[in-house]
C-alpha positions as CSV (number, residue, x, y, z in Angstrom):
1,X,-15.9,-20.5,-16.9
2,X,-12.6,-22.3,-18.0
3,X,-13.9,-25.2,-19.5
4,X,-16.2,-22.9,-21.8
5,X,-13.2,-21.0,-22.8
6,X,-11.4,-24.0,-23.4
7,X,-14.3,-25.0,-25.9
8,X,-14.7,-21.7,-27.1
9,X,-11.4,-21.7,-28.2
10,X,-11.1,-25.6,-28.6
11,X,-8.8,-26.5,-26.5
12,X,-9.1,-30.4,-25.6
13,X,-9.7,-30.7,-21.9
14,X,-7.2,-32.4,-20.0
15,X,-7.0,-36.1,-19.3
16,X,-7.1,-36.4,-15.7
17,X,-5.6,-40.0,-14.6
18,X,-7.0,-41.3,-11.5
19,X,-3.5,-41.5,-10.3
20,X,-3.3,-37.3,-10.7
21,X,-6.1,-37.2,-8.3
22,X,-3.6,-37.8,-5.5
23,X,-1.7,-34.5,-6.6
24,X,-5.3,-32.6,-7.0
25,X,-6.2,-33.9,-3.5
26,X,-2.4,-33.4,-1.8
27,X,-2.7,-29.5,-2.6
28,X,-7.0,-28.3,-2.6
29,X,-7.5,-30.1,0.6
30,X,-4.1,-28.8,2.1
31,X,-4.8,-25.5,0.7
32,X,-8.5,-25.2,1.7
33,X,-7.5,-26.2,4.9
34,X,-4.9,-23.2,5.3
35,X,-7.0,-20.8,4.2
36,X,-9.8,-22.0,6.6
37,X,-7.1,-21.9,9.4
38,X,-6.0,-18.7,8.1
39,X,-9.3,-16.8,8.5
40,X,-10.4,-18.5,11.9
41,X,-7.5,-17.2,13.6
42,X,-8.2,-13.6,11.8
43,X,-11.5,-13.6,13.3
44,X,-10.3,-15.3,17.0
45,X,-7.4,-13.8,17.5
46,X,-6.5,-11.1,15.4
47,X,-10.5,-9.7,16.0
48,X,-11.4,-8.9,12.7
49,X,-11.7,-10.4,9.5
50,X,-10.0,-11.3,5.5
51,X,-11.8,-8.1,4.7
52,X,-10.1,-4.5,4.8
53,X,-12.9,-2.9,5.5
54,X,-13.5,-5.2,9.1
55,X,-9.3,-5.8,9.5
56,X,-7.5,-7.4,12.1
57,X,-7.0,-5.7,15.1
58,X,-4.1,-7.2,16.3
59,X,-1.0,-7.9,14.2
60,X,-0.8,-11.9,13.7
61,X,2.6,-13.4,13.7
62,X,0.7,-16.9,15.6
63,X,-0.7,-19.8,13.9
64,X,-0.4,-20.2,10.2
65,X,1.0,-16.4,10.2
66,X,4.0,-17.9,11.9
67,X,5.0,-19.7,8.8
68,X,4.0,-17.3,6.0
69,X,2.9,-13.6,6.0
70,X,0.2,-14.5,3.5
71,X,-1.0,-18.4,4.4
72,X,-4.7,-17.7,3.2
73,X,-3.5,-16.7,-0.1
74,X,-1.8,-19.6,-0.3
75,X,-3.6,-21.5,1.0
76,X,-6.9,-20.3,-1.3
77,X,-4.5,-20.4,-4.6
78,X,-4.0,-24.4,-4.1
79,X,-7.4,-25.1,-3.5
80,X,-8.2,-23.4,-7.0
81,X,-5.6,-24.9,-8.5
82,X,-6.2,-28.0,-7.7
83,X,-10.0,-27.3,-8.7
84,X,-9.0,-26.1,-12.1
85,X,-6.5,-29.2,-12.5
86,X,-9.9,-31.8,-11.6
87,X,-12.2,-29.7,-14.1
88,X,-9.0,-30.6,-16.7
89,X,-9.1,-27.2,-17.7
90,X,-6.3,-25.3,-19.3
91,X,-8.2,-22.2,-19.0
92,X,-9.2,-22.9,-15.2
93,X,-5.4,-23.0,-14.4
94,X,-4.2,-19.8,-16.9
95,X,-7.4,-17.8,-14.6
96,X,-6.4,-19.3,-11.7
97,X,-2.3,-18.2,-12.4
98,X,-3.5,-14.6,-13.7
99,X,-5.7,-14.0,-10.5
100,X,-3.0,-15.2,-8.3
101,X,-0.7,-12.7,-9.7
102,X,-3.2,-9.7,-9.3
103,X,-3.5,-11.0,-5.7
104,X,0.0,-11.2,-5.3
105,X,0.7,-7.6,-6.4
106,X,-1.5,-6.4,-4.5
107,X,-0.2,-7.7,-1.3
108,X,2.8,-6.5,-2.2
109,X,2.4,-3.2,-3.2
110,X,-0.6,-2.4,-1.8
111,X,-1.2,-3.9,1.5
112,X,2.1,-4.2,2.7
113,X,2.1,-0.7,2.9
114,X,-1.3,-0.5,4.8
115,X,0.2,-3.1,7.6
116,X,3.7,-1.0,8.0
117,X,1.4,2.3,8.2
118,X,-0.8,0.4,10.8
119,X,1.4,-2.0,12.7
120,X,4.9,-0.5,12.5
121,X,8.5,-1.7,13.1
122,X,6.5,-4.8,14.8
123,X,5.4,-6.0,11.8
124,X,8.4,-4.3,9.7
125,X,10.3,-7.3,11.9
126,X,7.7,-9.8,11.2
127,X,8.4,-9.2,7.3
128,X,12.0,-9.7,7.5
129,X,11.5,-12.9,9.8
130,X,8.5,-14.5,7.4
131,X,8.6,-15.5,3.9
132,X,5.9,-13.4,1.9
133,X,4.0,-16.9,0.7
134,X,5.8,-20.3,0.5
135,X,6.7,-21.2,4.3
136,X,10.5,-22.3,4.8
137,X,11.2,-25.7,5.4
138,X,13.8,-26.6,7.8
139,X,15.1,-29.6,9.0
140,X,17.0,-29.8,12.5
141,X,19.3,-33.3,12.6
142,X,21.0,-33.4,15.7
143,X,24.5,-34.9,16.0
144,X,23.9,-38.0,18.0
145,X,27.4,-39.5,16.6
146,X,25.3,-43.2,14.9
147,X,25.2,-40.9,11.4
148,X,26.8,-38.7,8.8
149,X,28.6,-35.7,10.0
C-alpha cells in the first residue's frame, strides 16, 4: 500500500543502495526471527498463543521474555521496517511508525493492565526487572589486572 501512496501523492521512492541492504537485512531477519522465537515459546511454554482470545497460560519471564516484556513486537516492528525500507517507501515506513505506535499504546495501557489483573505481583516484579521493548545491553569486563581500571 505504501508505494501507491507514495505515487499517489508523488513522492519519489527511495534509492536503496546495495550497501543499505546490509542494514535492511541486519534488522527484518533479526526481527523476524524474534518474533518467531517469541510466539513458539507462547505456544510451548506459556500454552497458549499471540492471541488474547487463546492467552498464555503461564506468565513468561524465559526465553526472549527474559530480555524484553514485549520481544514479538519488537521483533515484528523490524521486520516491517526493514520491509518498508527494501520497497524504498516513505509511506511503507510513516505506516509502519503509526502502527507501531498504536501497538505500543496498547500494550501499555491496555494489556499491561490485563497481565497485572491475571498474573499479579509476579509479573508486577517481572515489569520492574524487564525493559517494556528494547532489551538492555550489558557488558561484564572482569578485572583481570592486563587492562584499564
Amino acid at each position: 500500500m505504501g508505494p501507491k501512496l507514495d505515487a499517489y501523492f508523488g513522492v519519489l521512492p527511495i534509492n536503496v543502495k546495495p550497501y543499505c541492504m546490509i542494514f535492511i537485512l541486519l534488522i527484518s531477519i533479526p526481527g523476524f526471527s524474534l518474533a518467531l522465537w517469541s510466539i513458539i515459546t507462547q505456544i510451548i511454554i506459556g500454552r497458549g498463543t499471540p492471541l488474547p482470545m487463546m492467552a498464555t497460560q503461564k506468565l513468561l519471564i524465559i526465553g526472549p521474555f527474559k530480555y524484553s516484556c514485549n520481544p514479538m513486537s519488537l521483533g515484528t516492528i523490524s521486520m516491517y521496517l526493514g520491509i518498508s525500507l527494501y520497497a524504498g517507501s516513505f509511506s511503507s515506513i510513516g505506516i509502519v511508525c503509526f502502527l507501531s505506535f498504536i501497538l505500543l499504546l496498547y500494550l501499555k495501557k491496555i494489556e499491561e493492565k490485563e497481565l497485572a489483573e491475571r498474573f499479579g505481583e509476579e509479573y508486577l516484579e517481572y515489569k520492574k526487572s524487564t525493559p517494556f521493548i528494547i532489551p538492555k545491553i550489558e557488558y561484564s569486563f572482569k578485572k583481570t589486572g592486563n587492562g584499564p581500571g
